[in-house]
PASEBA-1860 file (N, C-alpha, C; in nm, 3 decimals):
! residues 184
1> XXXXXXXX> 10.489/6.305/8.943/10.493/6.360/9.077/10.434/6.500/9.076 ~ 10.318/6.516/9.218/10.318/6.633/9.168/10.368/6.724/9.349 ~ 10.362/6.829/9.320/10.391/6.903/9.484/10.320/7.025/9.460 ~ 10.275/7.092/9.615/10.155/7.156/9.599/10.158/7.292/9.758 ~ 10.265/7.261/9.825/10.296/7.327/9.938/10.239/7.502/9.989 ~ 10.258/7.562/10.079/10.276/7.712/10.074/10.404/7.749/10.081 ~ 10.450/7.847/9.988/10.556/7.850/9.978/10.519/8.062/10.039 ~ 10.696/8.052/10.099/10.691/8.209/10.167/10.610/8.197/10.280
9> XXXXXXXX> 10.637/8.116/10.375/10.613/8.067/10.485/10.662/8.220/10.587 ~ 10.748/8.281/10.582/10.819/8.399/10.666/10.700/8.497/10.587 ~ 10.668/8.504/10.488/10.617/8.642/10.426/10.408/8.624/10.464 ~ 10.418/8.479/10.520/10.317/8.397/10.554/10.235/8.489/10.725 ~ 10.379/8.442/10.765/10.347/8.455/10.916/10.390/8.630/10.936 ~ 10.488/8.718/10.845/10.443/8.859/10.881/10.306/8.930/10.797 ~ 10.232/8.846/10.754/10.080/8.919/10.697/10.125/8.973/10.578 ~ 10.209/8.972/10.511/10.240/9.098/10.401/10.182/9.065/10.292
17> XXXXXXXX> 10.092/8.933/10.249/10.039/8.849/10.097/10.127/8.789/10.037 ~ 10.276/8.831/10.081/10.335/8.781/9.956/10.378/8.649/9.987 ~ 10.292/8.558/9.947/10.245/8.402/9.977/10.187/8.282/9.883 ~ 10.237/8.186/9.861/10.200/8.155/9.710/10.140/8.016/9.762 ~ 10.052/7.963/9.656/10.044/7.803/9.694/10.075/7.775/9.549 ~ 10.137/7.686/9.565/10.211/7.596/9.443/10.154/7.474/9.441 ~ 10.139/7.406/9.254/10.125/7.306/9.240/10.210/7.304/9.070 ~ 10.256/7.198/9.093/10.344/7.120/8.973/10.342/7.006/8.907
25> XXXXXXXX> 10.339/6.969/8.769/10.271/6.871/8.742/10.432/6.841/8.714 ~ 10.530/6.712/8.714/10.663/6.709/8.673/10.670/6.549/8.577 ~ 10.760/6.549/8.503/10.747/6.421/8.429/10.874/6.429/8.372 ~ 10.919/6.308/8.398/11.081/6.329/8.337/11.163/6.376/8.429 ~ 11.170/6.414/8.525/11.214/6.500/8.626/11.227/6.678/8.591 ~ 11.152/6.732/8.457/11.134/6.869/8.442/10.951/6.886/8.450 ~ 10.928/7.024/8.502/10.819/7.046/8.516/10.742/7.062/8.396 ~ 10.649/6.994/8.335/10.555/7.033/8.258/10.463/7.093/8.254
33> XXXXXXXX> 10.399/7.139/8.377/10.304/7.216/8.403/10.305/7.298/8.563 ~ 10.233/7.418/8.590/10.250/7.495/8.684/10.137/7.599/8.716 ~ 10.085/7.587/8.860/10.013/7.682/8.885/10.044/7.750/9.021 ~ 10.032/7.877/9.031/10.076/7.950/9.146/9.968/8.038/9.182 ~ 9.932/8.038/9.321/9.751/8.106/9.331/9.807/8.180/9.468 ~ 9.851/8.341/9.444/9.876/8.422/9.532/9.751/8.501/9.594 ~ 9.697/8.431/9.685/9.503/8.522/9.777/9.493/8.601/9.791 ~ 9.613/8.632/9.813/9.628/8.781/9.917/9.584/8.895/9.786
41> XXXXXXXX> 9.642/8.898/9.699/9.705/8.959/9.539/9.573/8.903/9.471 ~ 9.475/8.767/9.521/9.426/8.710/9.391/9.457/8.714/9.260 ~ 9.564/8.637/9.253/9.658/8.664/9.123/9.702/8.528/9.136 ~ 9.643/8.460/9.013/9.652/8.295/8.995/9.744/8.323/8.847 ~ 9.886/8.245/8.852/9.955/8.229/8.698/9.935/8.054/8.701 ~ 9.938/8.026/8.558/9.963/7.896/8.497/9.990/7.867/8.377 ~ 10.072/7.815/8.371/10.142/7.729/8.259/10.252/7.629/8.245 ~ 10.301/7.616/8.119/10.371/7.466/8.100/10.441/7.552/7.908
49> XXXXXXXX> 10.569/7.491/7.968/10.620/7.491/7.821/10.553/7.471/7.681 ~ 10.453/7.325/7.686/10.430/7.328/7.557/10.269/7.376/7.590 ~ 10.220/7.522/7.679/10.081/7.531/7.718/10.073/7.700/7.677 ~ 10.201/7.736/7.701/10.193/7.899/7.716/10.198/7.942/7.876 ~ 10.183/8.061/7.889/10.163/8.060/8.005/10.093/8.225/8.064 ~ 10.006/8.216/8.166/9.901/8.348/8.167/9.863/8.362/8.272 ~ 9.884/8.486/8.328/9.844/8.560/8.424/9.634/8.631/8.441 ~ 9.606/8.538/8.593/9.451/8.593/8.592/9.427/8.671/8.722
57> XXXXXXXX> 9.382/8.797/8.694/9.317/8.842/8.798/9.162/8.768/8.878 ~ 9.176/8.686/9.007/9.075/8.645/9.040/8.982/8.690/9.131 ~ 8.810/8.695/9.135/8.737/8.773/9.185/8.713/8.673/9.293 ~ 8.657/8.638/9.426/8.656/8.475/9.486/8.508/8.436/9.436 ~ 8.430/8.587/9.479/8.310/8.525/9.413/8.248/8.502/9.310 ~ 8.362/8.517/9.172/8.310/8.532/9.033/8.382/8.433/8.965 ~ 8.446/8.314/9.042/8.513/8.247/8.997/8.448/8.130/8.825 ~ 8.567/8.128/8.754/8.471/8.089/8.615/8.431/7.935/8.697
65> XXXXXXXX> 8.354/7.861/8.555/8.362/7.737/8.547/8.390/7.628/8.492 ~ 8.491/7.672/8.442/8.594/7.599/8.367/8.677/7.636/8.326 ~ 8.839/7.604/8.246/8.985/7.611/8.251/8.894/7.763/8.096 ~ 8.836/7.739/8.016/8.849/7.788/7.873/8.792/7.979/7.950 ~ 8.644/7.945/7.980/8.638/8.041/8.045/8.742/8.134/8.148 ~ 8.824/8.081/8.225/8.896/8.142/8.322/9.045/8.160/8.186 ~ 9.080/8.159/8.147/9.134/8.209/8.003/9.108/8.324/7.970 ~ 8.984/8.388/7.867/8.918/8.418/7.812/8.924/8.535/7.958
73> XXXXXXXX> 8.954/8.544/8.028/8.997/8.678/8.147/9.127/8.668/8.182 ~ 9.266/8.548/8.093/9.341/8.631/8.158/9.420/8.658/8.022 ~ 9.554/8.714/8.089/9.660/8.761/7.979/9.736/8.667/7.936 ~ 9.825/8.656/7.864/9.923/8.585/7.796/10.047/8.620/7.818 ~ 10.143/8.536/7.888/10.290/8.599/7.949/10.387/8.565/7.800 ~ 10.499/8.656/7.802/10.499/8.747/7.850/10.409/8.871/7.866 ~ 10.440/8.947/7.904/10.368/9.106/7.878/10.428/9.198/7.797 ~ 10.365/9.274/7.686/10.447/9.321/7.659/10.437/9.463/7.640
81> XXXXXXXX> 10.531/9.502/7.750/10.525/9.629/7.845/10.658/9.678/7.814 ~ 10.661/9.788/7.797/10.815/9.903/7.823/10.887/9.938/7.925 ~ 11.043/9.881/7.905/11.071/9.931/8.045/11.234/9.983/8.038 ~ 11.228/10.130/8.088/11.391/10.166/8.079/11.483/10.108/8.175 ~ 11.466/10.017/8.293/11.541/9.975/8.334/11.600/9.846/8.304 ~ 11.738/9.743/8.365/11.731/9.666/8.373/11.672/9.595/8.531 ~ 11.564/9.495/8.561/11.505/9.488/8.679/11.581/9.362/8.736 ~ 11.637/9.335/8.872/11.630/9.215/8.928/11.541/9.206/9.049
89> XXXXXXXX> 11.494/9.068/9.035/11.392/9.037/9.159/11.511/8.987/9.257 ~ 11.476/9.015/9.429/11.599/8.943/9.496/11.444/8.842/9.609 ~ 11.492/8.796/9.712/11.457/8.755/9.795/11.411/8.853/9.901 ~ 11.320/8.847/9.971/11.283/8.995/10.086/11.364/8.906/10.219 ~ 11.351/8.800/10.242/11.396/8.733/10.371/11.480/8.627/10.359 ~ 11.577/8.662/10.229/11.671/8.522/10.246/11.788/8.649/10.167 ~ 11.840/8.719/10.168/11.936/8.764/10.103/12.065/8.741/10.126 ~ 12.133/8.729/10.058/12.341/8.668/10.075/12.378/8.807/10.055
97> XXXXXXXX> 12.517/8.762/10.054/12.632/8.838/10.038/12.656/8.828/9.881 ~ 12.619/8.699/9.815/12.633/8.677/9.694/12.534/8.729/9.571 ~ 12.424/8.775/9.612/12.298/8.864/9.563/12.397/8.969/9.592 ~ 12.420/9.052/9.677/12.470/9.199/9.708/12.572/9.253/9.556 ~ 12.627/9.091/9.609/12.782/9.111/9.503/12.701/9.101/9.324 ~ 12.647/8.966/9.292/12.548/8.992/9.159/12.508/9.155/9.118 ~ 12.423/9.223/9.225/12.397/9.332/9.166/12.421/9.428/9.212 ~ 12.603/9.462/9.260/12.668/9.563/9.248/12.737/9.518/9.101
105> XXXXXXXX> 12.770/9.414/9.008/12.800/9.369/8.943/12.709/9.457/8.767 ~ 12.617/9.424/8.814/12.503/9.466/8.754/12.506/9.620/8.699 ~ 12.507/9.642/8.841/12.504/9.866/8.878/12.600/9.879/8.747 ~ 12.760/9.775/8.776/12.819/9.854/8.707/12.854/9.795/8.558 ~ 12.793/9.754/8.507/12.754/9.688/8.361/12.654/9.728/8.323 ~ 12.531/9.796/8.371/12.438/9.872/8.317/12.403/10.010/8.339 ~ 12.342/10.117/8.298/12.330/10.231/8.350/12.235/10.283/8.457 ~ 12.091/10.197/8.475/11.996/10.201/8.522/11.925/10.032/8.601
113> XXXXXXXX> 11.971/10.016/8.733/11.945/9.929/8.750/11.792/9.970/8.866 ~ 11.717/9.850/8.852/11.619/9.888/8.920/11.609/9.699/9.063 ~ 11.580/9.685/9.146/11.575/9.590/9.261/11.471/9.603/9.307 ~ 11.397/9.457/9.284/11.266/9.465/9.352/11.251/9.350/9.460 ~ 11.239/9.343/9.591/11.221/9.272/9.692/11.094/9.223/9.661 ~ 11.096/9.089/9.676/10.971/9.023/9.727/10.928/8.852/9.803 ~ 10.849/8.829/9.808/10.867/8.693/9.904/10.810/8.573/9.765 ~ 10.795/8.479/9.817/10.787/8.362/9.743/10.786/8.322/9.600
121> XXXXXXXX> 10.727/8.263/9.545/10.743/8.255/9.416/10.673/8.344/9.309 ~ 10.659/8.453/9.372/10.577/8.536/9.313/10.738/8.619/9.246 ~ 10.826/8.597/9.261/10.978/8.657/9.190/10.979/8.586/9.063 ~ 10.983/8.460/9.073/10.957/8.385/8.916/10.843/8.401/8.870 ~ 10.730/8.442/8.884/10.618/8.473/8.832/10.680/8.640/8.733 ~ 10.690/8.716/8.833/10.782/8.877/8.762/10.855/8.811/8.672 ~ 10.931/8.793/8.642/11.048/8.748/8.542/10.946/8.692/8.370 ~ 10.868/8.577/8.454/10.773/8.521/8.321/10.677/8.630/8.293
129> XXXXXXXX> 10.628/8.746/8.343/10.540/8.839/8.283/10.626/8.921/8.234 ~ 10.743/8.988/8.276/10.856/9.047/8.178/10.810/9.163/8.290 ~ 10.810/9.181/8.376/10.833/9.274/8.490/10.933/9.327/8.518 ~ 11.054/9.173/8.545/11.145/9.153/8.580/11.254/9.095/8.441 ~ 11.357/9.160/8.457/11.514/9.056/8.364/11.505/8.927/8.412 ~ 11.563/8.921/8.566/11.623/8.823/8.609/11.620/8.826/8.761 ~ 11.580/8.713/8.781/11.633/8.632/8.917/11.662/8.542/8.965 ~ 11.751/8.638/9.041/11.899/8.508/9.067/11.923/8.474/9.218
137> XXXXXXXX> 11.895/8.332/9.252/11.885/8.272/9.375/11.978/8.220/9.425 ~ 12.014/8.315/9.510/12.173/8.258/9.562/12.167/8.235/9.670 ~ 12.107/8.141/9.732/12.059/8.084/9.856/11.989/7.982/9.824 ~ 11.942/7.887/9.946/11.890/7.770/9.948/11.738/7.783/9.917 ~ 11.682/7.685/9.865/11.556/7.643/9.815/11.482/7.516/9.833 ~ 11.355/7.472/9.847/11.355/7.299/9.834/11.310/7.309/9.660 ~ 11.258/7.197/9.622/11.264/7.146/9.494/11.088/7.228/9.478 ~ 10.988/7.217/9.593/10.863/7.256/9.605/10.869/7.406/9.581
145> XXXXXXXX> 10.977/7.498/9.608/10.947/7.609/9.622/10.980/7.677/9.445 ~ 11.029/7.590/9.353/11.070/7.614/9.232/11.001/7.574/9.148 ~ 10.952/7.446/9.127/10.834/7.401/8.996/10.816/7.460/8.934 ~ 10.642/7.476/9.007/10.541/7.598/8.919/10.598/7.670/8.876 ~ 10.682/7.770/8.950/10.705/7.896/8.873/10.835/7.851/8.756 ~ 10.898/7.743/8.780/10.991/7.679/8.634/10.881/7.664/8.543 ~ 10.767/7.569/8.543/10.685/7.534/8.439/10.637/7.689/8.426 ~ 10.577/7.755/8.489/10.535/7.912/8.418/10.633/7.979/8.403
153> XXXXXXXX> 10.728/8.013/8.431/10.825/8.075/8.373/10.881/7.989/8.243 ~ 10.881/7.877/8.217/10.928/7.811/8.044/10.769/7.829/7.985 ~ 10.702/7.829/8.005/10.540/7.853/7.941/10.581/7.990/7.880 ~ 10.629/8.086/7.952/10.651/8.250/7.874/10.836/8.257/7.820 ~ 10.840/8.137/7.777/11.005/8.165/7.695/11.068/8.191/7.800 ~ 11.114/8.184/7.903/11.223/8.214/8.059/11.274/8.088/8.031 ~ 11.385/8.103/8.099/11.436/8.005/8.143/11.504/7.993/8.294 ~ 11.520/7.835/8.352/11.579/7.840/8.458/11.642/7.762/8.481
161> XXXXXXXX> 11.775/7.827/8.458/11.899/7.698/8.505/11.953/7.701/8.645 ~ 12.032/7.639/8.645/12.164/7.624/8.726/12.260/7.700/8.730 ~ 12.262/7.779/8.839/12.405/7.892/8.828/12.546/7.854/8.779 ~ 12.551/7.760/8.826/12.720/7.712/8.797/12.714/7.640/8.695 ~ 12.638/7.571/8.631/12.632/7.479/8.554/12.563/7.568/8.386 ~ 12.471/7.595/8.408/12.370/7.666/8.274/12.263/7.614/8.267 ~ 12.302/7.480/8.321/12.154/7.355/8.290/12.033/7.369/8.320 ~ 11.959/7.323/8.291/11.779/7.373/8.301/11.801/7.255/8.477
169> XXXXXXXX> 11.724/7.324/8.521/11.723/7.305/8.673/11.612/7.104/8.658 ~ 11.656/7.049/8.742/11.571/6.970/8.737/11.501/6.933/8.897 ~ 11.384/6.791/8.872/11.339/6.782/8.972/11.325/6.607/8.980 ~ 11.300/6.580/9.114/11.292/6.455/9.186/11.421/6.386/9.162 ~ 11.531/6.475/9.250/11.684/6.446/9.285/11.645/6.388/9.429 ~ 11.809/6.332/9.421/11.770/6.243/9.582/11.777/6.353/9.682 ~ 11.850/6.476/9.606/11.853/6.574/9.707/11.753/6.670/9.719 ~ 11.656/6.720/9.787/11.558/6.825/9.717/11.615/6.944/9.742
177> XXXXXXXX> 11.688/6.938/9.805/11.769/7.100/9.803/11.799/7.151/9.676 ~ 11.747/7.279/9.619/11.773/7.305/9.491/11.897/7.357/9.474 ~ 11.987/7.359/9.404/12.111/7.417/9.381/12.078/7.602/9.360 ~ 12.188/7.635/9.355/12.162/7.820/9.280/12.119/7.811/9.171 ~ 12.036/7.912/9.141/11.985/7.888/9.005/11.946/8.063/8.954 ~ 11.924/8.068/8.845/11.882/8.207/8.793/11.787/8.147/8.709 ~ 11.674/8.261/8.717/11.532/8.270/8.600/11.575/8.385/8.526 ~ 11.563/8.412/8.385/11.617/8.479/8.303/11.507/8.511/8.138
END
């Protein structure tokens, strides 16, 4: 199965870029593969657990011509960058009461917390480049808006379970509503 939607539909219609198109390759009901192509940003990630996974800056008119070439320009997730904080990504237009509570939780278990708002799946993308610690989705999701960024986020060692459970999140349930889940 694969799914391929725009995801950040609200972050869509206020102009802001932060807008993703997703595609997921899934087998087994876990994602094996993942690509996320943000226009606005031209900032295409892809990967798959057993693929790696890498971040490309894209030009529209310099696009390569083929997968090896378009490589060969990008990076390799994670990143590995310095950072004194601990970071969480939240949601810009879906936030709970239960995010609030997570990272007042946070504030006070660490010394330096840092919160970064943003729209679509470009939050699990942060997390798999090592931008971000963690994000934790405490609100509703469909199964389309998680994939890709599961398969690229396990491509860079992340993981993404199930809040209540631990379990690696899965896909093509009868329900597509995704449960809570954290990328980590």
């Amino acid at each position: 199965m694969d799914c391929g939607p725009l995801d950040g539909t609200k972050e869509f219609i206020k102009r802001n870029g932060e807008f993703t198109v997703n595609i997921a390759l899934i087998h087994n009901h876990f994602p094996v593969f993942g690509i996320i192509y943000a226009p606005v940003l031209q900032q295409l990630y892809l990967g798959g657990k057993h693929f790696g996974s890498y971040s490309c800056q894209l030009e529209p008119d310099k696009l390569p011509e083929n997968l090896d070439v378009l490589l060969e320009n990008c990076v390799k997730l994670p990143l590995q960058i310095p950072r004194s904080s601990y970071t969480i990504m939240a949601s810009r237009s879906h936030a709970t009461p239960e995010l609030q509570q997570f990272v007042e939780k946070k504030r006070n278990e660490r010394k330096e917390i840092t919160l970064i708002s943003s729209g679509s799946s470009i939050k699990i993308c942060r997390v798999a480049e090592n931008i971000a610690d963690i994000y934790p989705r405490l609100g509703p999701t469909m199964e389309w808006d998680t994939a890709a960024g599961q398969g690229i986020a396990e491509g860079a060692d992340r993981e993404v379970t199930i809040w209540e459970t631990g379990k690696r999140l899965s896909y093509n349930r009868e329900n597509l509503l995704n449960p809570w889940f954290v990328v980590k």
